[in-house]
Steps between C-alpha positions, in 0.01 A plus 500: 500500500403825328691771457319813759556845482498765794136601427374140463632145677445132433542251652374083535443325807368146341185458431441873500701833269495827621486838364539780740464874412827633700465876542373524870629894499268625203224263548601247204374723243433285155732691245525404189863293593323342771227388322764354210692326757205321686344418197828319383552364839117334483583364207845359600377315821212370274706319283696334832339153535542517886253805528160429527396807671539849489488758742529886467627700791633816611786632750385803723168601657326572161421223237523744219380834430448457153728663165719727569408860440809679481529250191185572328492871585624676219545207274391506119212324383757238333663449850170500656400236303837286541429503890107401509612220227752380783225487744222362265814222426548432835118474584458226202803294593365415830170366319739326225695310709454127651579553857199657741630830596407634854590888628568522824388849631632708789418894514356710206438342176429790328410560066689270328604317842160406507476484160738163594341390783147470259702342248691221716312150498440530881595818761518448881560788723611668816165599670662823500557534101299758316388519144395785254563630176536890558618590212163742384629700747834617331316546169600117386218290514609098588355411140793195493445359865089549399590166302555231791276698774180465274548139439617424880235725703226590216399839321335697789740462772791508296317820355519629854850430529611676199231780518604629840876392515393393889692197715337220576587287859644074434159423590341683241707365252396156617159514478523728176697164344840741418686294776434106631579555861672785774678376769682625783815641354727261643301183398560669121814332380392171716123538299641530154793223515218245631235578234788515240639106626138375523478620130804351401411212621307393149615442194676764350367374148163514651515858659616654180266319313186695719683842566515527106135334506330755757628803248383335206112479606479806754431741227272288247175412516329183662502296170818589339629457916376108473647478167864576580472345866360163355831500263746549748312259801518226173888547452595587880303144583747285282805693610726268702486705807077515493513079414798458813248726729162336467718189497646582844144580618343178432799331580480672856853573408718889484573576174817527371503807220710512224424868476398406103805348393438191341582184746 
């Protein structure tokens, strides 16, 4: 089990690791520490074979209200920079990992909390969560959480978003594509923990094998998308777990993964 902090907590439930922002009294601001510490704690339950899900959650009424300000107020540029690395670290480590990461959202999710929501492989929410990134109106524009919102919602309404610093409702956020679903807020932790088994349900081989996939041709064009994605459909179809699953199918037959260990 990985080591937690008071900020940030971890825990694993098999099939499914936890990371849970634990500051319920100040909103579970993303400091710099924080950020460090669920970075590392990502990475440790990746490397546990019995996770094969993620989720990210928070303690409190608020998801997170984004970096903390009494930490970047007065800062140099040099410390400035060390905190928005932490946060641009945490961002890609969700991406680099094998696992499907989901955020589970009650409350605000606010700058850089939704900066995390955006980034996270799938988001369900509370039907009473809210979403913006405000920060154009204290004179920092949300240039870093501008990264995941354009590529989850598209450039006008994520334009909107960062233009006017205004909340939007769970529903918005659904049909906007930054969230998959809002539901009543106590179906939440029952929503999350059934998408999150149904997932881990496959092949853990398999899943990693398309998370990494689905970054890899999001960003490039058509061609050059077909030319990576016909590479790794080639090697994921020999892998044992791919041969075992189509096996099982014809066979009318559950397949037994090995998770891409060999047999």
């Amino acid at each position: 089990m990985p080591e937690t902090t008071a900020a940030v907590t971890a825990r694993i439930e098999e099939p499914i690791g936890t990371v849970t922002l634990a500051e319920p009294r100040r909103r579970n601001p993303l400091s710099e520490q924080t950020m460090r510490e669920a970075t590392r704690l990502l990475r440790e339950l990746s490397a546990d074979e019995r996770v094969r899900v993620i989720v990210i959650d928070a303690e409190g009424p608020a998801f997170s209200a984004g970096h903390d300000l009494a930490e970047v107020h007065g800062a140099t540029r040099e410390r400035q920079d060390q905190i928005f690395q932490a946060c641009a670290e945490l961002m890609s480590v969700i991406h680099q990992i094998g696992q499907p990461v989901i955020a589970q959202v009650q409350g605000m999710a606010l700058a850089a909390g939704c900066q995390l929501v955006a980034t996270c492989d799938l988001a369900v929410a509370a039907d009473d969560a809210r979403f913006s990134t405000p920060g154009v109106r204290i004179g920092l524009f949300c240039s870093t959480p501008m990264v995941p919102l354009t590529r989850a919602i598209g450039r006008k309404r994520a334009m909107e978003m960062l233009l006017t610093g205004e909340m939007i409702d769970a529903a918005t956020a659904v049909d906007w594509g930054l969230i998959n679903r809002a539901v009543p807020a106590g179906e939440l932790a029952g929503t999350v923990h059934e998408l999150a088994t149904r997932i881990a349900d496959a092949s853990s081989h398999t899943l990693a094998i398309g998370k990494r996939a689905f970054y890899e041709q999001i960003d490039v064009t058509e061609p050059e998308a077909y030319r990576l994605m016909t590479q790794t459909m080639a090697a994921n179809a020999v892998s044992c777990d791919a041969q075992e699953g189509i096996g099982a199918f014809l066979d009318k037959r559950t397949p037994v993964w090995t998770h891409g260990r060999d047999r």
